[in-house]
C-alpha positions in Angstrom: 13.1 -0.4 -7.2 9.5 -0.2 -8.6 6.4 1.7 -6.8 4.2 -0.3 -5.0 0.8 -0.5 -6.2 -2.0 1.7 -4.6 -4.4 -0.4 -4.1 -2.9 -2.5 -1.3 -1.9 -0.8 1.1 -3.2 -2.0 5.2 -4.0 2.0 5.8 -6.0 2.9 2.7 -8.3 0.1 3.6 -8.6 1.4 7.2 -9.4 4.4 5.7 -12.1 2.7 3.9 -13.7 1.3 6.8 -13.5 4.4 8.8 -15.5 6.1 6.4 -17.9 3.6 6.4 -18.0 3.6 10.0 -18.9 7.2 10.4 -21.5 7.4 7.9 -23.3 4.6 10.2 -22.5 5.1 13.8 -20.6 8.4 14.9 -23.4 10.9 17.0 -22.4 13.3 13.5 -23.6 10.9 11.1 -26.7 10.2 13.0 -27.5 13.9 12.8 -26.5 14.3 9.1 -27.5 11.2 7.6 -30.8 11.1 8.8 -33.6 11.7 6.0 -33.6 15.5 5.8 -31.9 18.3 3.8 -28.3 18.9 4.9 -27.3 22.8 5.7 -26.3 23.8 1.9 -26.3 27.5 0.5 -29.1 28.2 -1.7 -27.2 28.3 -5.1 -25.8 24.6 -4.4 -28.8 22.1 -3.4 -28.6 18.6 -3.0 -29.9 16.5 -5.1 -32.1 13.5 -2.8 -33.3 10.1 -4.4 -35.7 9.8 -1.2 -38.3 12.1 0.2 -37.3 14.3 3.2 -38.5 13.3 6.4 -37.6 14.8 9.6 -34.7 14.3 11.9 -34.3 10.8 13.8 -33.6 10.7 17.1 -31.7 7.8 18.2 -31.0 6.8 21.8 -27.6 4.8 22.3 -27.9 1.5 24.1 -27.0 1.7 27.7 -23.1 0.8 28.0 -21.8 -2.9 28.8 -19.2 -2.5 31.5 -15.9 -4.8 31.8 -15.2 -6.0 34.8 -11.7 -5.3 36.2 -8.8 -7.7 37.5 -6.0 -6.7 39.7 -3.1 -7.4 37.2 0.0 -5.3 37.8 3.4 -4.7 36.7 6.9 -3.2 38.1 8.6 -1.3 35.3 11.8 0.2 36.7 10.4 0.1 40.4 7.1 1.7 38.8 3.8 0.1 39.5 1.5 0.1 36.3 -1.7 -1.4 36.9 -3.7 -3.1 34.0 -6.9 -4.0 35.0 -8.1 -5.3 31.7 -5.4 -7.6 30.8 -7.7 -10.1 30.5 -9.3 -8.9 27.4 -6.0 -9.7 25.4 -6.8 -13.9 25.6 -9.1 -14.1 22.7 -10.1 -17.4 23.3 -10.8 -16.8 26.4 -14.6 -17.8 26.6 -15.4 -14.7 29.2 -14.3 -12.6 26.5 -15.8 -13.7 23.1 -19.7 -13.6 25.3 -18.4 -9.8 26.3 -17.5 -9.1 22.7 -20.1 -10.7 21.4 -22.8 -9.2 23.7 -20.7 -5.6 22.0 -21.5 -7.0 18.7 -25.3 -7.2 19.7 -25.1 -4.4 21.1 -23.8 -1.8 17.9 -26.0 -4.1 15.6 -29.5 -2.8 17.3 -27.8 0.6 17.2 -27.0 1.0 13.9 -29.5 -1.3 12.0 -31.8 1.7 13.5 -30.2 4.5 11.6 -33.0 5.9 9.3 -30.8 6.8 6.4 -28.5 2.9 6.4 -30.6 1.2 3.5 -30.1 4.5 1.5 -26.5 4.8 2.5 -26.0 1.3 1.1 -27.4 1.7 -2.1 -25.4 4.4 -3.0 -22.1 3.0 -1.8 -23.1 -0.1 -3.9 -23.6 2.2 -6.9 -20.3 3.7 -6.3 -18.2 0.7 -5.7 -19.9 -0.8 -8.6 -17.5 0.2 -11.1 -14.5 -1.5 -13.2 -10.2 -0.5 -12.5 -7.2 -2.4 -13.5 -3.5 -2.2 -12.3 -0.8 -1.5 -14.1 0.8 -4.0 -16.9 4.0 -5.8 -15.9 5.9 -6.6 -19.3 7.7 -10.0 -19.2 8.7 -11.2 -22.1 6.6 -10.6 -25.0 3.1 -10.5 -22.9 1.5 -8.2 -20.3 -0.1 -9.3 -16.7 -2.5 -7.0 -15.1 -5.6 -7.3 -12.4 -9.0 -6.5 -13.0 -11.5 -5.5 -10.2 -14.9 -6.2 -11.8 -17.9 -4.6 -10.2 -19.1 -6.0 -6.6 -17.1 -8.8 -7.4 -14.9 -10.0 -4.1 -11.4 -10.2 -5.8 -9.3 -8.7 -8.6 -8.8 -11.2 -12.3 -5.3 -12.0 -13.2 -5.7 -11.2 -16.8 -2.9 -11.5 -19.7 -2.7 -9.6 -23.2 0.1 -11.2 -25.6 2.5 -9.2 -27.9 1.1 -5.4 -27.2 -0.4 -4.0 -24.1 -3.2 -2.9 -25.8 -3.9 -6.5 -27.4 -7.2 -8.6 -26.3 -7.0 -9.7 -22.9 -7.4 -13.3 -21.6 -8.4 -14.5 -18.3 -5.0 -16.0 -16.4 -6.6 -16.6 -12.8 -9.5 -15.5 -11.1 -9.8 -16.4 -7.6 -13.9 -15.9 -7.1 -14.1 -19.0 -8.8 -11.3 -21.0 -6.1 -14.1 -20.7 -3.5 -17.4 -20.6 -2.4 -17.6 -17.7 -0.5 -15.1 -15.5 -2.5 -12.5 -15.6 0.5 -9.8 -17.1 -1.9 -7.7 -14.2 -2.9 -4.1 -14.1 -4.4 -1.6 -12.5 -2.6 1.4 -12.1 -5.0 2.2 -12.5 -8.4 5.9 -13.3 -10.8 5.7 -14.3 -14.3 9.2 -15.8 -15.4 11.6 -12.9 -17.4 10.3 -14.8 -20.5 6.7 -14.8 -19.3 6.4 -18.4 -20.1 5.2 -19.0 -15.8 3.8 -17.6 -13.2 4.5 -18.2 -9.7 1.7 -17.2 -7.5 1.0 -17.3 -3.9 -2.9 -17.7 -2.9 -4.5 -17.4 0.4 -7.8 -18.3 2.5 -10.4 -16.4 4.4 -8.4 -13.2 4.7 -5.1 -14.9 6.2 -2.0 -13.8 5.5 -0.3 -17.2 5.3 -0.3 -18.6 1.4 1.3 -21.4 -0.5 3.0 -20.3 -4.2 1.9 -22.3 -7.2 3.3 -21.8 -10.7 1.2 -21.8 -13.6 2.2 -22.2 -17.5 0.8 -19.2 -18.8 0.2 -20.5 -22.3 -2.0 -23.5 -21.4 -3.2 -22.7 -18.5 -2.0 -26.1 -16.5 -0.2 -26.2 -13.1 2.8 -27.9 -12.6 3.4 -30.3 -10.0 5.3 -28.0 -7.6 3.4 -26.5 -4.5 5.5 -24.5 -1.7 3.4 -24.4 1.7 3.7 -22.0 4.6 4.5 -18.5 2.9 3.6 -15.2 3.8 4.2 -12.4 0.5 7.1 -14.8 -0.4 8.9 -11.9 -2.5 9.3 -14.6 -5.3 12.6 -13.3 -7.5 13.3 -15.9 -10.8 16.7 -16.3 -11.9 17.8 -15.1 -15.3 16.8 -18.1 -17.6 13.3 -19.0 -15.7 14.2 -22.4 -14.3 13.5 -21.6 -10.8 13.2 -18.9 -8.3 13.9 -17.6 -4.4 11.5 -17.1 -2.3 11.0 -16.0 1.6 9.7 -19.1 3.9 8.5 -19.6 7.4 9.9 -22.6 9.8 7.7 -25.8 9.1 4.8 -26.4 11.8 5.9 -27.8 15.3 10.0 -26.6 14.2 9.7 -23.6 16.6 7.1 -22.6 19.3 3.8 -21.4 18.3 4.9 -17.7 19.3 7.9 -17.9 17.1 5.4 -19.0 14.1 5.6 -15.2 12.2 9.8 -15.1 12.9 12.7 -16.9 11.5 12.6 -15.6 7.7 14.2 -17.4 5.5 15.1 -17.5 2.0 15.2 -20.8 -0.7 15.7 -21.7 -4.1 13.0 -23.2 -6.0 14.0 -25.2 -8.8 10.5 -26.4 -11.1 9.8 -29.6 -11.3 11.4 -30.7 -8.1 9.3 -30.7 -4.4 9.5 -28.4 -2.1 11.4 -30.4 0.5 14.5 -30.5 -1.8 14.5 -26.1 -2.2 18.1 -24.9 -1.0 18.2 -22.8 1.9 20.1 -19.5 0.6 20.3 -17.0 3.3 19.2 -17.5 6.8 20.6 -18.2 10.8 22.4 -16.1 12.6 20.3 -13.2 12.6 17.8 -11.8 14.9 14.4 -14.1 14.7 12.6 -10.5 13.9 14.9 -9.9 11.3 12.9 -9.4 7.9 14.8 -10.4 5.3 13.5 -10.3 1.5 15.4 -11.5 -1.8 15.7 -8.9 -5.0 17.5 -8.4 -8.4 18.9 -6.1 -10.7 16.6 -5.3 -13.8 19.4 -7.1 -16.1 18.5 -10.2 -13.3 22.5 -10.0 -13.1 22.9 -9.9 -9.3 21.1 -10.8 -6.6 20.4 -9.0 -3.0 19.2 -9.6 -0.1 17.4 -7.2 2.7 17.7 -7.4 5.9 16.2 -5.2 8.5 14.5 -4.7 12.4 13.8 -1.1 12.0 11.2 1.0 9.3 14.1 3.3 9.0 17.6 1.5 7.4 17.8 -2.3 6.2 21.5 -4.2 5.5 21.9 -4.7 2.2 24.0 -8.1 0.7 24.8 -9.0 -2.4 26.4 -12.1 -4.8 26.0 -12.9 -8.6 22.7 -14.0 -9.7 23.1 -18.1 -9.8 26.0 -18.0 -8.0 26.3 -20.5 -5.2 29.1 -18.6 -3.1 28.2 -16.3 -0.2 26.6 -13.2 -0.1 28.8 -10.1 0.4 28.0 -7.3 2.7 27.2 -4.2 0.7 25.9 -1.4 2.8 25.6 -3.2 5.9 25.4 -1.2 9.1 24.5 1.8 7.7 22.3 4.4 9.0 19.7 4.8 5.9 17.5 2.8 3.5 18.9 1.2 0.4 17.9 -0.5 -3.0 19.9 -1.2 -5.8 19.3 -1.4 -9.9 21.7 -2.3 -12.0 22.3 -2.2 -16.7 25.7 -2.9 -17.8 28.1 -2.1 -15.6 26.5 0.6 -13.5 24.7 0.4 -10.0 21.8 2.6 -9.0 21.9 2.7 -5.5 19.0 5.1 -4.2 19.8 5.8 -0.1 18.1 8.1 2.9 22.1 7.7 4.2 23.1 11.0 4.9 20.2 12.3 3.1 16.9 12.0 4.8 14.5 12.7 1.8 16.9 10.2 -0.6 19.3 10.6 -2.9 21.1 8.7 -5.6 24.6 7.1 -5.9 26.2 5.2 -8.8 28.9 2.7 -8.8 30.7 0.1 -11.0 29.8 -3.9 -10.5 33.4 -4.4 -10.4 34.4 -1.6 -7.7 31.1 -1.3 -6.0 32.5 -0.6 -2.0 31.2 2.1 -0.5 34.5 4.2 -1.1 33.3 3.6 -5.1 30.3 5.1 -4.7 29.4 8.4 -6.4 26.7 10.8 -6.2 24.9 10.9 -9.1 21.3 12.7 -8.2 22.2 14.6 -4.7 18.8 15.2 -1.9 16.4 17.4 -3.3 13.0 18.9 -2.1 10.5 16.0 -2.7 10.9 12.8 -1.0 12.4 9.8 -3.8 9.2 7.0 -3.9 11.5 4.7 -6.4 13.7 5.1 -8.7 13.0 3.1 -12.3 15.4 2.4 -15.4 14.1 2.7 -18.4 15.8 2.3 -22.1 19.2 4.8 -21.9 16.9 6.9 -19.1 16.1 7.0 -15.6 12.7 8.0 -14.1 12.5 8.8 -10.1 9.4 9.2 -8.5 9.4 12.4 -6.2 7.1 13.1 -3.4 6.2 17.3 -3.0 4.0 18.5 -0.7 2.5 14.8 -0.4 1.8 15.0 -4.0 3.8 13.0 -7.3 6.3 14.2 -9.4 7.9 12.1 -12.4 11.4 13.4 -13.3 13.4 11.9 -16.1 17.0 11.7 -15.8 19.6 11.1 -18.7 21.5 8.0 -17.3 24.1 10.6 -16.4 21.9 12.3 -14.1 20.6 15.4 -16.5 17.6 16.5 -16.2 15.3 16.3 -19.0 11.5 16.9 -18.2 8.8 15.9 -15.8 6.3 13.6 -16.9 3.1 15.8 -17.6 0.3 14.8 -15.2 -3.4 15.4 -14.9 -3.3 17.6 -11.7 -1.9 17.9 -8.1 -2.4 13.8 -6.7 -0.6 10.5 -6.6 0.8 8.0 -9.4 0.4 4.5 -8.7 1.8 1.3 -10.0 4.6 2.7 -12.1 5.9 -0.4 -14.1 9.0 0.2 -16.3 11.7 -2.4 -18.3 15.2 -1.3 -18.6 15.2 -2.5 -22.5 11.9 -0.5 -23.2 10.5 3.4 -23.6 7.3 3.1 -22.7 6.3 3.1 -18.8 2.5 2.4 -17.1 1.4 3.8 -14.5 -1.9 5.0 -12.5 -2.9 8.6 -11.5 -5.5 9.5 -8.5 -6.5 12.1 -6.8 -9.3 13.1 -4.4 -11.6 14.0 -7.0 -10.0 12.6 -9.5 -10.9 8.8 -10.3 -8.1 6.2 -10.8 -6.6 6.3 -14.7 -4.1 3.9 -16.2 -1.5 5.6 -18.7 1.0 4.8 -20.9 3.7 7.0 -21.6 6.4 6.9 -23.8 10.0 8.4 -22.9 11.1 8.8 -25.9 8.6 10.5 -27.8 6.4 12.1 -24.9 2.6 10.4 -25.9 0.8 9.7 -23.4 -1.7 7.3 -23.7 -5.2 6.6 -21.3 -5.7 3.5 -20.9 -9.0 3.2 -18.9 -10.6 5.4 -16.4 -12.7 4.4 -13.2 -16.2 5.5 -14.7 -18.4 6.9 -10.9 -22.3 7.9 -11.0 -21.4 11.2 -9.3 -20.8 14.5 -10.9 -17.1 15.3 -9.5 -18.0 18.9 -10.5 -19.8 20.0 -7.7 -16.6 18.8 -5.4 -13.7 20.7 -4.0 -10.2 20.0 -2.1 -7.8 21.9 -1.2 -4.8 21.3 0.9 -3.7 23.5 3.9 -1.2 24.1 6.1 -0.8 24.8 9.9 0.8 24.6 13.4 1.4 22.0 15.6 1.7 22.6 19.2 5.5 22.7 18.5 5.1 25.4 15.6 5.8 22.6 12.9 4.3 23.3 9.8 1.9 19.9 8.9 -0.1 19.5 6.0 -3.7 18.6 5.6 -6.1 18.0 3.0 -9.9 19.0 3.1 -12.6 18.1 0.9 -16.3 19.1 0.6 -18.9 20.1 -1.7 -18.5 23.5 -3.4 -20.5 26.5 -2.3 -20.1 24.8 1.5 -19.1 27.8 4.5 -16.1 26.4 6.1 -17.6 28.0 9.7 -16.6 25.1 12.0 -20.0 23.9 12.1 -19.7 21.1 9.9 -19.5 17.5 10.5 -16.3 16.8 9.8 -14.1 13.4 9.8 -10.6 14.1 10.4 -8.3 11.1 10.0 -4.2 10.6 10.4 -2.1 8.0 10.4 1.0 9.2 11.0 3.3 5.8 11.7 5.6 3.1 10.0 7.0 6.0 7.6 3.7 5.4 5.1 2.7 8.5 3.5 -1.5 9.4 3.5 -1.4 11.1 -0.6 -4.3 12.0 -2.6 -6.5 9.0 -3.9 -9.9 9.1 -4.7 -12.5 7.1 -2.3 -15.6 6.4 -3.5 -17.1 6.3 0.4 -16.5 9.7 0.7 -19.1 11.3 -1.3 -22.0 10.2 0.5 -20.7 11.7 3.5 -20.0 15.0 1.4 -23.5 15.0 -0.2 -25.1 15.3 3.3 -23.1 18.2 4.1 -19.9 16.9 5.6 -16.2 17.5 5.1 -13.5 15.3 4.8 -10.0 16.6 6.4 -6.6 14.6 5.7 -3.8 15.7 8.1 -0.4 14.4 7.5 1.4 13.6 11.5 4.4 13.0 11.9 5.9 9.4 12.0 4.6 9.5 8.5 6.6 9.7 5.0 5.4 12.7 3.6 8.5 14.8 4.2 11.3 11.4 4.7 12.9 10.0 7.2 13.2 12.6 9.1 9.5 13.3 9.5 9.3 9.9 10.1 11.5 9.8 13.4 10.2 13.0 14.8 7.3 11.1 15.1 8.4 7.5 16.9 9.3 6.5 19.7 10.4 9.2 22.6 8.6 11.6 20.2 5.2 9.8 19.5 3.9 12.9 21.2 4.1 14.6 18.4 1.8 12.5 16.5 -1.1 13.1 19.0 -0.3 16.9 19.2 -0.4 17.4 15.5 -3.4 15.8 15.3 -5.0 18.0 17.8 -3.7 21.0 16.3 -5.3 19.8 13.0 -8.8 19.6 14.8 
């Protein structure tokens, strides 16, 4: 039940290139980004690196009409014309000259913006910085990432014995290709740490084939598993193999079927591919995404299934048993995952409790009529839950920001783990056997920092900070609240320069997700402060259909109530 890292997530990098985008083409940007000195009170100026010039006027290329077909549908005795269905065949060679002529098009437009060279160089200056993940302890060593400067991907690196021992390069995937495309999607060291299986893939595609690496020498073995896609590699107890999620092999289904029929297999090293057992898979739905997972004792082993962001089927069997899996919360309305040391279960659930909650149970009675609440639905939203030696550390979500609450294994509380201000933690790594915990803490104006903390004795440890050229001083954020078109209370974040007049007559870039339950919290983006040095403001608002407030605030924005989405975003503007 670990936290998934920050750094990975599809919105935050759409967040990323939004930003970008609106420093460089949006009619604001034009006007604020152009060479002259943004609208700032006296007592706060802005400090320039190039003379001020005055305002550039650009004129917008004239537009570069589609043409329209005559494509329509019946839906329910409805007529629904689409007139540019044609657009959607993207091999079509009508459509890669239209977009391509677009492509020309925005090129002259924004290679014209007076203040782009400068933009660049400061964005280059920002991003130009070092950050590492988390450590995952395996074994007797530590496995983290690096992100080195302007370099295209993160370094796999390796410290033996102590976390805070000299680090050794494992992988690093600019070297695996020319053009730096070659990134690694997914890592598992063995429980000993003794291999790694990795999955690698090309030119930003999502499909990968796994490898497994002896950590100590540095050599591949033999084994290579082709068409994966973030295999959700789990190893058995003593390291001498591992499941995995797999894909049908080319030409076994139709070409629109390629991305369905999930499967899972054993792996055993040394042998090929061809030969891995087929564990769970058939008579499912073809969407069905099912993912393997264990226990932190590696004593059982589950398996996910689900169709639906909001509840998954959970089944279970020993760890290197060969018998078949047993239905543990299956048809259930809710989210599950399950952690296990000794003989209890931790079974954290949004069943009958939207915003989570946590269950126990024994591994020899472990129906649901077994099941016993041992942490009942609070306030915050539960991120993950985490054992830890003899304590339990669940992740709570407040207001979109983090909480860490540690839990005597019998469900007292005992403290919150003391953190820097009001933001995110990241990465949270823990061992069931160990004290100490890692983890990473963001906020908007706050820059990325590893920690170590230890349970039992409270020190907390930095472990490296995201070092930015900008004085995070003369910045502000606060977080709001209003009212949707409903009267719904949402939440939104804004940040800006201190000493700016929040009159309504900034340029302002408001962005929302508000889909697939993920939750938008505090993280600190280094495109943002360009855009904030030239006088503009940078609003979060949390829509529905997110995760900020749990399942609940999820639904209310799906489906027959997507509305809501749209309207809380117009209330937010």
């Amino acid at each position: 039940m670990r936290d998934l890292s920050m750094f990975t997530f599809p919105h935050i990098r759409t967040l990323q290139t939004t930003l970008f985008a609106t420093l460089m083409s949006s009619s604001l940007a034009v006007t604020a980004y152009a060479e002259t000195k943004p609208k700032q009170p006296p007592s706060q100026p802005v400090q320039r690196t190039t003379p001020q010039k005055k305002k550039a006027t650009l004129s917008i290329p004239p537009t570069i009409s589609a043409k329209t077909g005559k494509t329509v549908d019946v839906y329910h005795g409805v007529k629904v014309a689409d007139p540019y269905r044609w657009l959607e065949n993207g091999k079509s060679k009508k459509v890669v000259s239209w977009g391509a002529r677009h492509q020309a098009r925005t090129r002259a437009f924004l290679d014209k913006i007076p203040a782009r060279k400068n933009i660049i160089k400061e964005l280059k200056k920002l991003y130009n910085n070092t950050s590492s993940s988390s450590p995952q302890s395996h074994g007797n060593r530590y496995f983290f990432f690096r992100r080195e400067g302007l370099k295209n991907q993160p370094i796999l690196y390796v410290r033996e014995g102590r976390f805070d021992a000299p680090a050794r390069v494992l992988l690093d995937p600019n070297t695996m290709s020319k053009d730096g495309t070659v990134a690694i999607q997914q890592i598992s060291p063995s429980p000993s740490g003794r291999f790694l299986a990795y999955a690698v893939a090309a030119k930003g595609s999502d499909w990968s084939h796994v490898k497994i690496l002896n950590v100590q020498t540095k050599t591949h073995l033999s084994d290579t598993i082709p068409r994966t896609r973030w295999p959700s590699i789990v190893w058995n107890r003593h390291g001498t193999g591992f499941y995995y999620v797999s894909y049908p092999p080319k030409g076994s289904v139709p070409k629109r079927d390629r991305n369905y029929y999930r499967r899972i297999f054993f792996h055993l090293l040394g042998t090929s591919y061809t030969a891995d057992r087929l564990v769970f898979g058939g008579g499912y739905r073809k969407e069905a995404w099912v993912s393997p997972a264990t226990t932190s004792d590696r004593d059982l082993l589950f398996v996910s299934k689900s169709t639906d962001w909001s509840r998954n089927d959970l089944y279970i069997r020993p760890m290197d048993g060969k018998g078949p899996f047993l239905p543990f919360a299956v048809g259930l309305k809710g989210q599950f995952s399950v952690d296990a040391d000794g003989d209890t279960l931790y079974i954290m659930t949004t069943y009958k409790a939207p915003k989570g909650r946590i269950l126990i149970a024994s591994k020899k009675k472990w129906s649901q009529k077994h099941w016993k609440t041992l942490l009942p639905e609070q306030r915050g939203v539960i991120k993950s839950v985490s054992l830890a030696k003899g304590m339990l550390l669940v992740h709570y979500m407040e207001d979109v920001a983090s909480r860490l609450a540690v839990y005597s294994r019998k469900g007292k509380f005992l403290y919150n783990v003391p953190l820097p201000a009001k933001g995110t933690v990241g990465g949270l790594e823990t061992r069931h056997d160990r004290s100490e915990i890692f983890f990473r803490f963001t906020s908007w104006i706050y820059p990325s920092v590893g920690y170590r903390f230890d349970l039992k004795t409270r020190k907390r440890t930095q472990l490296e900070s995201l070092k930015i050229p900008v004085d995070l001083s003369k910045y502000t954020t606060k977080q709001i609240f209003y009212k949707s078109k409903d009267g719904t209370r949402v939440p939104m974040f804004l940040v800006y320069r201190k000493g700016l007049v929040l009159n309504g007559n900034n340029p302002t870039e408001l962005y929302g997700y508000g889909g697939f339950e993920v939750s938008l919290r505090p993280r600190f983006l280094a495109a943002l402060f360009p855009w904030l040095d030239r006088g503009g403001v940078f609003a979060l608002a949390n829509l529905r259909g997110g995760g900020e407030y749990g399942s609940a605030w999820h639904k209310a924005g799906r489906r027959a109530k997507k509305q809501n989405v749209y309207d809380d975003f117009i209330a937010a503007a």
